[in-house]
C-alpha positions in Angstrom: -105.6 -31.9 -85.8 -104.8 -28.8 -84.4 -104.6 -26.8 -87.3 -108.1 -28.0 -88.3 -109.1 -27.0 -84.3 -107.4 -23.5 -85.3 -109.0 -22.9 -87.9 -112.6 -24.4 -87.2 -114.1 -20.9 -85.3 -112.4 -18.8 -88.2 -114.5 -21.0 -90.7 -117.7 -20.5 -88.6 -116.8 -16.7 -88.3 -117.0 -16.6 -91.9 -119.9 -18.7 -92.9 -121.8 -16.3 -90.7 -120.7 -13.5 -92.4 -123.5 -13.3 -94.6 -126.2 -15.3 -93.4 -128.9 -12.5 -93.1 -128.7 -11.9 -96.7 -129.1 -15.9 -97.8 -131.6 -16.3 -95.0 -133.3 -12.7 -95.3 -133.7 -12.3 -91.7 -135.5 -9.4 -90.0 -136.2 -7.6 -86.6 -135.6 -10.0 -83.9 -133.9 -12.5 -86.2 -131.4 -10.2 -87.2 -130.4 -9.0 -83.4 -130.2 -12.4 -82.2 -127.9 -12.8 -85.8 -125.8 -10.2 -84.3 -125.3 -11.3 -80.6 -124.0 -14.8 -82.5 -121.7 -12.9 -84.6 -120.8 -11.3 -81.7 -119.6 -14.5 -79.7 -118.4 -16.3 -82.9 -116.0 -13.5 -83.5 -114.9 -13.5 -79.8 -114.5 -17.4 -80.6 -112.4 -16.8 -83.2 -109.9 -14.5 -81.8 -109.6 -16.5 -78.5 -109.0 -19.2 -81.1 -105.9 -17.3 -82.9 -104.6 -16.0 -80.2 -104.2 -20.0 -78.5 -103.1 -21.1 -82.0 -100.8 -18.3 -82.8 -97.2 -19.2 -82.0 -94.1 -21.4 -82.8 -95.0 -25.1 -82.3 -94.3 -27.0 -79.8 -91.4 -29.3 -80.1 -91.2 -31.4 -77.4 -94.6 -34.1 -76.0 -95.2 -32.5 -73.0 -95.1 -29.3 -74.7 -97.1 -30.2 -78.2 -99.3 -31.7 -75.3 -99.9 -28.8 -73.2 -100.8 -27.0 -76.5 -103.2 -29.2 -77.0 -105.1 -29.2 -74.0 -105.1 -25.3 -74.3 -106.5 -24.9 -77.6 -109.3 -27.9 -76.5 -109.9 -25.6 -73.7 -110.6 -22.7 -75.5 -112.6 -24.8 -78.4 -114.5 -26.3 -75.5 -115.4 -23.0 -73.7 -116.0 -21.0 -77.2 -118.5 -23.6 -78.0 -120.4 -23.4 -75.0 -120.4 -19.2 -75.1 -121.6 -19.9 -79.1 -124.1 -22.8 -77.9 -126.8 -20.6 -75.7 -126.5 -17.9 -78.3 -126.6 -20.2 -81.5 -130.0 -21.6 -80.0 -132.2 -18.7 -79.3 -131.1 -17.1 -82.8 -132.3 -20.5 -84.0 -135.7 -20.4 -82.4 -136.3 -17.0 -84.4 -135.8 -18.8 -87.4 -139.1 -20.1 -89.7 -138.9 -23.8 -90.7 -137.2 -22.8 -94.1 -134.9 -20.4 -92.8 -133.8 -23.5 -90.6 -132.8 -25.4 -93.7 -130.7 -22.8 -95.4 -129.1 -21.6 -92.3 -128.3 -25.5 -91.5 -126.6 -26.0 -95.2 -124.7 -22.0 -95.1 -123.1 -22.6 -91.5 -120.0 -24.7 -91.3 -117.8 -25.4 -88.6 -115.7 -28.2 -89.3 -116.0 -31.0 -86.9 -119.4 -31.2 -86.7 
């Protein structure tokens, strides 16, 4: 599971890559695009930088690995949350649908 965790905010990093050009955003829709980038990148270092790293070999350390790398999951989702939203309510009701089947973050 922690592997998938690890690489879950790369995968969203990258499925946002090229959004604008499948959804054709514009003006406001493309700087609220941006500010998500933004924090979805941030994501995805803080997530490599937890995951990076031999592996833990013993319970209570494999377990305080764990609770690190949910604790950056947690907050990254939260940063990616407020920022997701308002890039979402720029978005026209078909620009929903194809930015709903590009995004992936596995998990969800």
């Amino acid at each position: 599971m922690g592997g998938n965790l690890c690489i879950s905010a790369t995968l969203l990093d990258l499925s946002l890559s090229n959004i604008d050009i499948m959804v054709k955003t514009s003006g406001i829709q493309t700087a609220a695009l941006d500010a998500l980038k933004k924090v979805a990148k941030e994501n995805s270092d803080d997530m490599s930088r937890v995951c990076t790293g031999d592996s833990p070999m013993s319970v209570p350390a494999k377990l305080a690995a764990a609770e690190k790398r949910l604790e950056a999951a947690l907050t990254g989702a939260r940063k990616l949350k407020s920022v997701a939203e308002k890039f979402y309510a720029t978005l026209n009701d078909e620009q929903k649908a194809q930015a709903n089947n590009l995004v992936d973050w596995p998990g969800l």
